[in-house]
C-alpha positions as CSV (number, residue, x, y, z in Angstrom):
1,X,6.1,149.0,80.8
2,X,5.6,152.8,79.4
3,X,7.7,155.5,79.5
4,X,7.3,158.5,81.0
5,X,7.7,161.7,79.7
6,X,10.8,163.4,81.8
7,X,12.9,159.6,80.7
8,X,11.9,161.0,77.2
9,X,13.3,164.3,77.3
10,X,16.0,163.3,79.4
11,X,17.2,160.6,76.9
12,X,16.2,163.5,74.0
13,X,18.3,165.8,75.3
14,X,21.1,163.5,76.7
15,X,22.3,163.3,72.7
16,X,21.8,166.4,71.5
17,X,22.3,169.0,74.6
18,X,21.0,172.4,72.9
19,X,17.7,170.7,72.5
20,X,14.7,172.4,73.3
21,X,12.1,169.3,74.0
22,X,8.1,169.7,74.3
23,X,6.2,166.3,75.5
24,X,2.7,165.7,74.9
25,X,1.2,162.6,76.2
26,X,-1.5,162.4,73.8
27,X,-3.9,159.2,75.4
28,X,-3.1,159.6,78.6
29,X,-1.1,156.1,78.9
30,X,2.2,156.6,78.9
31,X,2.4,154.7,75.3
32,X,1.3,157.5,72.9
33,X,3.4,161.0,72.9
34,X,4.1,163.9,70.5
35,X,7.5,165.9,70.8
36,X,8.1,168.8,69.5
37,X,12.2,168.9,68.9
38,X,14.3,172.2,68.5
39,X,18.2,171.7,67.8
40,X,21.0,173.5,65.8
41,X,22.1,170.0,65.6
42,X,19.4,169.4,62.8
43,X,21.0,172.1,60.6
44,X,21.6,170.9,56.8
45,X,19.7,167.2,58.0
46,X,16.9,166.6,56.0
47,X,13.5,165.9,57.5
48,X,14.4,162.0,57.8
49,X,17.7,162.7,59.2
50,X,16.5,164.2,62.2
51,X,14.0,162.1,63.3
52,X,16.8,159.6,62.9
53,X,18.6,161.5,65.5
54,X,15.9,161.5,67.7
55,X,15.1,157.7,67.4
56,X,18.6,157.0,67.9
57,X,18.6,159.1,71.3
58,X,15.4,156.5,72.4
59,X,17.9,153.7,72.1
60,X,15.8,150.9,70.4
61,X,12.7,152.1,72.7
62,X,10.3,152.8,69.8
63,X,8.1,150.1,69.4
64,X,9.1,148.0,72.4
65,X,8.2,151.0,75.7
66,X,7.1,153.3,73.6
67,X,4.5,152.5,71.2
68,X,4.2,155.6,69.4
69,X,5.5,159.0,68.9
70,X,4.6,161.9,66.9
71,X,7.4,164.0,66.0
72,X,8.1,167.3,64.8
73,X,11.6,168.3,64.2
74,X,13.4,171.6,63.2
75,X,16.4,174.0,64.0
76,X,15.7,177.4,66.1
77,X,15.4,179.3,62.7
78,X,13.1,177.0,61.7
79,X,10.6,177.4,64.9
């Protein structure tokens, strides 16, 4: 079953509060998105680190309800 995108941000946003979160669903069904993730919590995290973050707020999701994801990270200086 797909996700939608308010569960997304919700879960996104559940583990790191400051975050600024922008869902795209990019096929129209509910299995292919692109986020766009602002935090202070990614400052001195590389690149890897904070999509780590982000898959680790999706709790085990990626793959399974949601089949893709295209995601940008970066810290309010960075955006």
């Amino acid at each position: 079953m797909p996700m939608d995108a308010g569960t997304i941000e919700s879960m996104i946003k559940e583990s790191l509060p400051d975050a600024e979160v922008t869902i795209q669903d990019l096929a129209g069904d509910g299995d292919h998105y692109s986020a766009l993730v602002v935090s202070r919590a990614f400052a001195g995290k590389t690149r890897v680190q904070q999509h780590q973050m982000v898959y680790q707020a999706l709790e085990g999701r990626m793959g399974g309800e949601l089949h893709a994801l295209a995601l940008q990270t970066s810290t309010p200086k960075e955006a």
